[in-house]
Every structure is written in structure tokens, then in C-alpha cells.
C-alpha positions in Angstrom: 0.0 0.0 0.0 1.4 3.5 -0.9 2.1 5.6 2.0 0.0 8.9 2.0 3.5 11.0 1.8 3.3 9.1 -1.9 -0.2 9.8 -2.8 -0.2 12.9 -2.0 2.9 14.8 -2.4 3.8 18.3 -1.3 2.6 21.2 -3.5 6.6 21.8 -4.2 9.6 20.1 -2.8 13.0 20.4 -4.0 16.0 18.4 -2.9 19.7 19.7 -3.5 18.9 21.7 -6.1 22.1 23.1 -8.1 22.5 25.7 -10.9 25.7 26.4 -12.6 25.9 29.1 -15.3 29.5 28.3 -16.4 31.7 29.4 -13.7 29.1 30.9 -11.6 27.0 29.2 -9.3 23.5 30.5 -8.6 22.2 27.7 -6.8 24.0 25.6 -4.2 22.5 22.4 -2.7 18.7 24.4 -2.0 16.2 22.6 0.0 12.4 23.5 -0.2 8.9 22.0 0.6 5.8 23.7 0.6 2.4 22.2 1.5 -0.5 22.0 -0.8 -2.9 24.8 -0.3 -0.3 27.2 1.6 0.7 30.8 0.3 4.6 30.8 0.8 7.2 33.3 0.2 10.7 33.3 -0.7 12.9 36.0 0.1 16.6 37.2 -0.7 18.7 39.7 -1.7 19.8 40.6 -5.1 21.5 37.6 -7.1 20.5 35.0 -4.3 18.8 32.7 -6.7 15.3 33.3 -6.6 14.6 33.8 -10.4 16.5 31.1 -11.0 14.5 28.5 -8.3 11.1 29.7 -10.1 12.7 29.3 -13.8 13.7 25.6 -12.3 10.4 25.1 -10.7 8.2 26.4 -14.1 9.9 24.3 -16.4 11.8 28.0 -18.1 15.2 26.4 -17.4 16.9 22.8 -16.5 18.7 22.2 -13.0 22.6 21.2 -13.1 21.6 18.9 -10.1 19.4 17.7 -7.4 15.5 17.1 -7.7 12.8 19.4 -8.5 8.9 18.5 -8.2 5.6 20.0 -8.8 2.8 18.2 -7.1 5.0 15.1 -6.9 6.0 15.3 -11.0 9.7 15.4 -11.6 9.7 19.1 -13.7 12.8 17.9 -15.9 11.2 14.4 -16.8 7.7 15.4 -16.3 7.8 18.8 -18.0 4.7 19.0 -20.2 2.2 17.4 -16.7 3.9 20.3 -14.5 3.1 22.7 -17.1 -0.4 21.7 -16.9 -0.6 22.1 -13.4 0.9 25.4 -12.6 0.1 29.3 -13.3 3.1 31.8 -13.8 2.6 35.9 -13.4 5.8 37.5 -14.3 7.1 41.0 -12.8 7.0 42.9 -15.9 3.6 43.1 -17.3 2.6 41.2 -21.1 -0.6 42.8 -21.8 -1.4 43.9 -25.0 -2.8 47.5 -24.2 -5.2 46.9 -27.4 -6.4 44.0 -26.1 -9.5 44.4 -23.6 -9.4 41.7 -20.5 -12.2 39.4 -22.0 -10.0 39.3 -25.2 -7.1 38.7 -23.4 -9.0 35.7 -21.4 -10.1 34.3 -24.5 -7.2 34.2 -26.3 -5.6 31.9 -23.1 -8.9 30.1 -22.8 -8.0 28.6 -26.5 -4.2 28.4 -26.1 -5.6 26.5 -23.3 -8.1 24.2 -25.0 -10.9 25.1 -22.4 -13.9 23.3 -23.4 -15.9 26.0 -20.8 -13.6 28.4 -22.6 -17.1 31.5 -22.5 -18.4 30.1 -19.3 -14.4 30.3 -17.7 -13.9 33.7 -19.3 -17.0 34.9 -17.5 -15.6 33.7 -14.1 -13.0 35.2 -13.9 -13.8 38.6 -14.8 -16.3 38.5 -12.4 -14.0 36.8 -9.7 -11.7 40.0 -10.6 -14.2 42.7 -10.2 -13.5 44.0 -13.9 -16.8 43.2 -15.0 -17.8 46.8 -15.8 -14.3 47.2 -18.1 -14.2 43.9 -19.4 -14.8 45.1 -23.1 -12.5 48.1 -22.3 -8.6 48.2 -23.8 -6.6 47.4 -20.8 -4.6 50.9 -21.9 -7.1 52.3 -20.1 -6.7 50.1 -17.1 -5.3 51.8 -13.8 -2.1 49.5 -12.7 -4.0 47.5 -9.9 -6.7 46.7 -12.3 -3.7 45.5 -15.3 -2.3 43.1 -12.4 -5.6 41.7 -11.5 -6.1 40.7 -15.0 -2.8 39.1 -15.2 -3.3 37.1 -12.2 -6.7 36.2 -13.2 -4.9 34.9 -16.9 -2.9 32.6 -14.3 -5.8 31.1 -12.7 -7.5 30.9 -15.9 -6.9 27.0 -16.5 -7.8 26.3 -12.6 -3.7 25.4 -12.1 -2.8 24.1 -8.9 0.1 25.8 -8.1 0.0 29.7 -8.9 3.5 31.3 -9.4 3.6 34.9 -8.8 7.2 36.9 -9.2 6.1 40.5 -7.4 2.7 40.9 -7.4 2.1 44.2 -6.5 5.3 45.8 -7.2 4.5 49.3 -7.8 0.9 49.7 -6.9 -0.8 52.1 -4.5 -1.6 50.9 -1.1 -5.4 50.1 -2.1 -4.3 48.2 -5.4 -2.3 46.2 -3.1 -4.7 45.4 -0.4 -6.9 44.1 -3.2 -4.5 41.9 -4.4 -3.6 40.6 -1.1 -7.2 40.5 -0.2 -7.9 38.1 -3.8 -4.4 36.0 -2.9 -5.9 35.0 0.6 -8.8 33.8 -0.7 -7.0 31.5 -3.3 -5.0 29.9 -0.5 -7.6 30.1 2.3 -9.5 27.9 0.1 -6.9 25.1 -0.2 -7.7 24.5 -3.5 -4.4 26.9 -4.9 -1.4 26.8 -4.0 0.6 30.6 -4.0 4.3 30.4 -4.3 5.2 34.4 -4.7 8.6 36.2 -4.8 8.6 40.0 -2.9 10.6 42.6 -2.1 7.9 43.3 0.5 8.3 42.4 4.0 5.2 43.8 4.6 3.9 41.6 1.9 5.3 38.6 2.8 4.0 39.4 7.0 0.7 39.1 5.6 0.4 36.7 3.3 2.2 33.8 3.7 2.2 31.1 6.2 5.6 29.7 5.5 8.8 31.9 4.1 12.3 30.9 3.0 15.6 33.4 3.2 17.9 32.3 0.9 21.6 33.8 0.3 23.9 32.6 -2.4 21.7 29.9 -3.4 21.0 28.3 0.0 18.3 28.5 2.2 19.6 30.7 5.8 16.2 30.6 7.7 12.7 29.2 6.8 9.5 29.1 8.8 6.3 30.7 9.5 7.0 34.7 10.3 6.3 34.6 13.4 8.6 32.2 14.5 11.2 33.6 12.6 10.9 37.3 14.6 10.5 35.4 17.7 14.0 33.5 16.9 15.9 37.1 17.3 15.3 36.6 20.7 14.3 40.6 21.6 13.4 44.0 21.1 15.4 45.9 18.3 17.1 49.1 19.7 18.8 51.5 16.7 21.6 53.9 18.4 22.8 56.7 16.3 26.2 57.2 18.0 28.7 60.5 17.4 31.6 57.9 17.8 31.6 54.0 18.3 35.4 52.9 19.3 34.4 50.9 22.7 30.6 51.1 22.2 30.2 47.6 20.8 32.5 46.0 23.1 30.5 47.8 26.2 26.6 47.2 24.8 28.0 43.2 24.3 29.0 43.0 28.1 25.2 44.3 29.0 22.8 42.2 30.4 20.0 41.5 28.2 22.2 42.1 25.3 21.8 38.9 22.4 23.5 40.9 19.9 25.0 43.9 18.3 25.5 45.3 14.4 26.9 47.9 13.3 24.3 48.9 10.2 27.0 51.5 8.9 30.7 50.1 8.9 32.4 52.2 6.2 31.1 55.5 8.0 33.9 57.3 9.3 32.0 60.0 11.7 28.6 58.8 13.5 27.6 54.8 14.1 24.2 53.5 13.6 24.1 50.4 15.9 21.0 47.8 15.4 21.0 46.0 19.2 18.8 42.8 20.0 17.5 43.9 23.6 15.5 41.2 25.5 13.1 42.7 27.5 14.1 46.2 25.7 11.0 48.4 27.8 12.5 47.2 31.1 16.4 47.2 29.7 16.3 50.4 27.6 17.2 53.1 30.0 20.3 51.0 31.3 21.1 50.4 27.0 21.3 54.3 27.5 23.9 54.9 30.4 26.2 52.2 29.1 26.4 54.2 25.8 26.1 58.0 27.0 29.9 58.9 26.9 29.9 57.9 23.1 27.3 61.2 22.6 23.8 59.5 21.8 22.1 61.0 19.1 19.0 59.0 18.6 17.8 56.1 20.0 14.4 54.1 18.1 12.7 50.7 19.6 10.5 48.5 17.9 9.2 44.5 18.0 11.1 42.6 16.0 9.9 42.6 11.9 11.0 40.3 8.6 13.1 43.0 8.3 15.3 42.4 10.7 14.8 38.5 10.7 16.2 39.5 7.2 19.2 41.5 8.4 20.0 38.8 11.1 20.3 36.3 8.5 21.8 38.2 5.6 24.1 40.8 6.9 22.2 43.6 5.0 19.1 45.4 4.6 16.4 44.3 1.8 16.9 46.0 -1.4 15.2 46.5 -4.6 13.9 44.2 -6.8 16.4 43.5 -9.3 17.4 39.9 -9.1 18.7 38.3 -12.3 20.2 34.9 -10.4 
């Protein structure tokens, strides 16, 4: 008898994954799994591999090694049943502005074969809300309305797993809530499974139940985001410092203290120091007098975020979406 871990396989799992482009390694030895009807996020800096672990995982480009499946389907040996199964929304958008969003529909409806091609194309301009533009070119389209279309083109063949590479990059806060509202209700009901890339902590906070950090083509941290912030083990406390010779060595030797970065080595006047204060409310005002001789210029607290969990793990802040590895 097959064992249920065989008859129903993870959404994605991937197994030493490896990626050589000649001399240059984007992946190294990544591990993945993500559970069927989850919305999971994977995070990185610039040139950590993500492109190239969605290329893998959509069939765009071959592995150099290790094992990649879709819904249990091997996505080198199985290539033409993963395509099947999965939905793809690139960053960059591939509208045809002449084009109006039931045209556009249609036109994948028939690439796709649909048989309920009309009925479909009906569903999912209502299930967008673009009913009263769907026979409107989509030049006319405001951006969140363009990205709703293209996510509704990548549910359009009821795929299982729904690849998404920056959603909501450059939409206004409204656009985006819309999007994230219309992503929860794909994975709340089980039925999709949303694998996204973002550049958006805040994104990523609130919509996915598992994340991966990966740097140079490994995986540094993964869990749900909560566990990862409560991992850092406190409070964050940023000091902006007039000097810092002594300060580090002083804040480590402080009770409470888990850890201490400087956020600004090559400055050569003020310090920005990023402390890990457990208990910071209670700790703060001693944080203070250790550091007061080094002239204090401005001290910030907060609750952990992905940001930091980020920094922690990475060495550097999150930066802009321009990822070619």
C-alpha cells in the first residue's frame, strides 16, 4: 500500500537543487517544501537565486543537479504534466494594451483548450471585479486593475500551483490590499497553492504562512514569520552614536544584550548600531547609560519585523527588486 507521503505529495519540494551558469553558481545544494494549499514566500537579496529557483520550478530552465517536483511530477522528466498544473505571473507586465481583459481571457482560454472556454472567461472577470471594463482596452486600465487581469490569466486553467514573481510591485496601497485580499482567498481555500517572490516584507507578513531566506543559493532561515521574529530573541534598539570605538565591546558585556550590528561600517563619523534587547521596555534606560559617553544622538525601539529577521540572517538590509540569479 502507498504511503499517504506518496499519494499525495507536497505542492513543491525540492532536494539539492544546483544551478551552474558556467563558472558561476546560482544555486547551491537548496532545500524546499511547501504544502499544498499554503501561500509561501521566498525572500533574498539581489542575485540569491530566486529567479532562477522559479525558472527551475516552471519548467523555463533545467537544474545542473538535485531534484525538483511539482505536485510530486519530476519538472525535468515530467515537463509537459507540470506545465499543466501550474500558473506563472511575471514581474513585468505582457498585456497587449489593445487588447480588452475578456479578449485577453479568450485568447488563453483557446491556447488552453478550455472546453468552458465562454463560461471560464465569464468567471473570472467576475471573480476579478473587472466586469464593468471587461470590453474596455486594458490601456485604459489603472495599474491595480492591469495586475488583476494578469493574475486572473494565471488562474485561468484552474492550475494548482500559482507562481507569482512581485505581485504588487509598484501599486498604490489600495491596489495592493486588493490583491492581497484576492491572494488569501486563493489559498484560504486550499484549492491553490501561491508560491510568490517579494521585495515586501510587509507583503510577505501578511500573506504567507511559511517563508524561506535564501543567500547565495542556499536557504539561511525558513518558517512561519512569526517564528522567525520570535527567533531574534528581543526588542530591536537602533543607536545613532557620534563615535563607536568601545561602544560595541561595552553594549555586548550588557545584560539583556543577544546581539549587536553595526548597520553603517564604512562611516567614518557617527555609528548606527541595530542592538537585540530582551526585555528592551524594562532594559532600555540602562542600554542608554552604558552608551552615553559615546554622545547619543538618537535612539528608536520597535518589535522585531521580517526585516530584521532579514538583516540577522543576511548581513544587509532588503533591497530592490532587481534579481537576475
Amino acid at each position: 500500500m502507498e504511503s499517504s507521503a506518496t499519494t499525495n505529495p507536497p505542492a513543491i519540494e525540492v532536494r539539492a537543487l544546483v544551478k551552474r551558469f558556467g563558472e558561476v553558481t546560482a544555486l547551491d545544494g537548496l532545500d524546499l517544501r511547501v504544502p499544498r494549499g499554503s501561500c509561501f514566500g521566498l525572500l533574498g537579496p539581489n542575485g540569491a537565486g530566486k529567479t532562477t529557483t522559479v525558472s527551475i520550478l516552471t519548467t523555463l530552465i533545467r537544474p545542473t543537479g538535485g531534484v525538483a517536483r511539482l505536485l510530486g511530477r519530476d519538472v525535468v522528466a515530467e515537463r509537459d504534466a507540470v506545465r499543466r498544473d501550474l500558473g506563472l505571473v511575471f514581474q513585468e507586465s505582457t498585456l497587449d494594451p489593445e487588447l480588452t481583459s475578456r479578449e485577453h481571457l479568450d485568447l488563453y482560454a483557446r491556447l488552453y483548450h478550455l472546453e468552458d472556454r465562454r463560461a471560464r472567461v465569464d468567471e473570472i472577470i467576475a471573480l476579478l471585479g473587472l466586469e464593468e471594463v471587461a470590453d474596455r482596452p486594458t490601456r485604459f486600465y489603472s495599474g491595480g486593475m492591469k495586475r488583476r487581469l494578469e493574475i486572473g490569466r494565471g488562474l485561468l486553467h484552474r492550475p494548482q500551483v500559482l507562481f507569482l514573481d512581485e505581485p504588487t510591485l509598484g501599486l498604490d496601497v489600495h491596489a495592493r490590499r486588493a490583491i492581497w485580499d484576492h491572494l488569501r482567498s486563493l489559498s484560504d481555500g486550499g484549492d491553490t497553492t501561491v508560491f510568490l517572490t517579494t521585495h515586501s516584507m510587509e507583503e510577505a507578513d501578511s500573506l504567507c504562512e511559511q517563508i524561506a531566506i535564501i543567500d547565495h543559493g542556499r536557504v539561511v532561515a525558513s518558517g512561519s514569520p512569526s517564528r522567525l521574529k520570535s527567533e531574534l530573541g528581543g526588542d530591536v534598539v537602533r543607536l545613532a552614536l557620534e563615535r563607536a570605538d568601545g561602544a560595541i565591546d561595552r553594549l555586548n558585556r550588557l545584560d539583556g544584550v543577544s546581539e549587536v550590528i553595526r548597520e553603517d561600517p564604512d562611516s567614518e563619523s557617527t555609528a548606527t548600531l541595530r542592538v537585540t534587547l530582551v526585555d528592551g521596555p524594562r532594559r532600555l534606560a540602562a542600554l542608554i547609560e552604558a552608551v552615553r559617553s559615546f554622545g547619543v544622538l538618537e535612539v528608536t525601539m520597535q518589535r522585531p519585523t521580517l526585516d530584521h529577521v532579514f538583516l540577522h540572517h543576511t548581513g544587509h538590509s532588503f533591497e530592490g527588486p532587481t534579481d537576475s540569479a
